[in-house]
N, C-alpha and C positions, 0 to 999 in steps of 0.2 A: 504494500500500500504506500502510495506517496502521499508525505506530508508536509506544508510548506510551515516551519518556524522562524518568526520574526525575531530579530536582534537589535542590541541597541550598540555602537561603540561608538563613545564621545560625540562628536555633533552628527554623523553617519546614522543612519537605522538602516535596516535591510532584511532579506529576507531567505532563507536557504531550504531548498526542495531535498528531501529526505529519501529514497526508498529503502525500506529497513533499516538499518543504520546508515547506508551508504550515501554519502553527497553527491546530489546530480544535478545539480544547479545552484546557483547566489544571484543577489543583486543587492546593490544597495542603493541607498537615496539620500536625501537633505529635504528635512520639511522646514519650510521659510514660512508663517503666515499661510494662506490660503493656497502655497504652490507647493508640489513635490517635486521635484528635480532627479533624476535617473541618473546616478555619476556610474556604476559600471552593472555591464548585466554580460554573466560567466555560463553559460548552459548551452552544449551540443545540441539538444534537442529543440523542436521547435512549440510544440504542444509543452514542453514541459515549461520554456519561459514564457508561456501565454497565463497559464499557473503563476508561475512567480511574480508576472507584471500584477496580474488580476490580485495577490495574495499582497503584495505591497501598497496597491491601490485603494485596496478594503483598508487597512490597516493605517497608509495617509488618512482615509475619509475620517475614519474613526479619532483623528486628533484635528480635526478642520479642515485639511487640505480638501481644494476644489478642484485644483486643474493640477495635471502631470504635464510634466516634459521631459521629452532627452534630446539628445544631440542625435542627427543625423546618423556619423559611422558608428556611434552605438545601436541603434533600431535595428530593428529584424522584420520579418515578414509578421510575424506576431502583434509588434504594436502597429504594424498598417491595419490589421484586423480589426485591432481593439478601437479604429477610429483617430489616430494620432495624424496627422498631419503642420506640413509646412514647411519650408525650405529645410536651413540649417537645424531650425531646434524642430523638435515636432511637439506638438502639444495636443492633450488631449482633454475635455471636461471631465473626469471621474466618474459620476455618477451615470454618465452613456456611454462611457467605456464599460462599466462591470454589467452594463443593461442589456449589452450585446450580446449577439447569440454565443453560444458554445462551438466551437469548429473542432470539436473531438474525431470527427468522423474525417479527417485530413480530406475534407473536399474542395478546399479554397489555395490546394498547393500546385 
């Protein structure tokens, strides 16, 4: 079963995708005020950081953040999913990124 557990280090929070003990993904963020900011996202799989975006996203909302961002060469196909857009930074509103469908079924690769 994978689980995704949130961390905190110093101003960083983040989040780390589990299967049984084994690490199979990270990310972390910087919550600012109303924004979450994406500083690195570490996962081979594509489904599984769609997991970890969506698992950090709840987990901004749940201290006020509104809107997510990252950087451009950090994004994946995952946060085009989740509704992120925009040149350099992409930005998404949270609460219509987690609103979004599920693409468990890898039909949108």
């Amino acid at each position: 079963m994978i689980r995704f557990i949130p961390f905190e280090n110093g101003i960083l929070a983040g989040m780390t995708a589990l299967d049984g003990e084994q690490e199979i993904g990270r990310c972390e963020f910087t919550l600012e005020g109303y924004n979450m900011t994406f500083v690195s996202v570490e996962c081979s799989d594509d489904i599984i950081t769609e997991g970890l975006a969506r698992a950090a996203m709840n987990y901004a909302a749940n201290r006020n953040a509104y809107i997510a961002s990252i950087k451009k060469e950090l994004s994946c196909n995952a946060f085009l999913r989740l509704g992120f857009s925009g040149e350099d930074v992409l930005t998404a509103e949270i609460p219509e990124a987690l609103a979004s469908g599920c693409t468990c079924s890898h039909s949108n690769q």
